[in-house]
ROPA-666745 format. One line per 10 residues: number of its first residue (from 1); their letters; for each residue x, y, z of C-alpha. Coordinates in steps of 0.001 Angstrom, whole numbers. Each point is the difference from the previous one (the first is absolute). Example, Ala and Ser with C-alpha at 12.3 -4.5 7.8 and 13.67 -1.06 7.14 Angstrom:
1> AS> 12300/-4500/7800  1370/3440/-660
***
This chain:
1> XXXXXXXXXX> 73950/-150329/-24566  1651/-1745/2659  146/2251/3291  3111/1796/946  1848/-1971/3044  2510/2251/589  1222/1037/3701  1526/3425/114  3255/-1383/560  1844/-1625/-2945
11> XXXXXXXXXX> 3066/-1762/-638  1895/883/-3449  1135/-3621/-2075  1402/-401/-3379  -1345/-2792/-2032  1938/-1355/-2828  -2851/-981/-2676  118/-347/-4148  -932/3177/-1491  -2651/-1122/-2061
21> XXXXXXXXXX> -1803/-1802/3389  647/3550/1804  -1680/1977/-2783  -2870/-2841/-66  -466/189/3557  -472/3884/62  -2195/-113/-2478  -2552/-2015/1986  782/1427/2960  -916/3283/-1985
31> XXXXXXXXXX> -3469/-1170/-1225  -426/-1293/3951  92/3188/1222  3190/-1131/2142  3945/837/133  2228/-2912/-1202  813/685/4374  -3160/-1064/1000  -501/-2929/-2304  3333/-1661/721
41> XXXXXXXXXX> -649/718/4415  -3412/-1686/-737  1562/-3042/-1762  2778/42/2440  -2755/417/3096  -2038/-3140/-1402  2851/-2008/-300  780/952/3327  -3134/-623/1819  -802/-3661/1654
51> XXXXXXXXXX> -3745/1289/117  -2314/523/-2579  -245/3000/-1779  -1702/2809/1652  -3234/54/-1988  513/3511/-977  2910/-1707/-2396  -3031/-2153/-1738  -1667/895/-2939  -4196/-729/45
61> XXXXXXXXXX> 421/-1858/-3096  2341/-2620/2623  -2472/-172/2339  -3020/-874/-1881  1905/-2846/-1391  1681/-869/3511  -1240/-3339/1281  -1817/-1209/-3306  2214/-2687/-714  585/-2769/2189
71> XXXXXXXXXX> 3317/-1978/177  1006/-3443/1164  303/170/4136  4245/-477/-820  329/3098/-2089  2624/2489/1273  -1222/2851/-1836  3260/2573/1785  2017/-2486/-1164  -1131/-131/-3617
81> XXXXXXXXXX> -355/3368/245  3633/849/1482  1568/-2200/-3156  -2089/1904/-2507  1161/3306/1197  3900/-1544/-20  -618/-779/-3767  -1972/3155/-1136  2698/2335/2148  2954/-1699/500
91> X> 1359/-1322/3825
***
């Protein structure tokens, strides 16, 4: 379950997003134990954040794999990273 971030104050959006993706997207948020809310501030929080991600926001299967593969010294992991994300989710 990932842990509720919330502030007590919130700001109210409206998201335009395919039905089918919506329904999708509650459902997992669902069997998360989160709101469709809290999911979409977390994604929106990570994207957000020039710093890691608080280690609350890591799962322990993450971090026993964290640091077992080593790269070339040139690899720009964020950057790969960042581009993935852009394809998976959209820009």
């Amino acid at each position: 379950m990932i842990p509720n971030t919330t502030t007590n104050m919130s700001t109210v959006i409206t998201l335009t997003i395919d039905p089918e993706v919506a329904e999708k997207a509650k459902k997992y948020a669902a069997e998360k134990g989160n709101s469709l809310s809290e999911l979409v501030e977390i994604y929106f929080r990570r994207l957000t954040e020039s710093e890691n991600l608080p280690k609350s926001l890591s799962s322990s299967k993450v971090k026993k794999l964290r640091g077992i593969l080593k790269g070339s010294p040139d690899l720009d992991y964020k950057s790969i990273l960042e581009s993935e994300i852009i394809k998976k989710h959209g820009a």
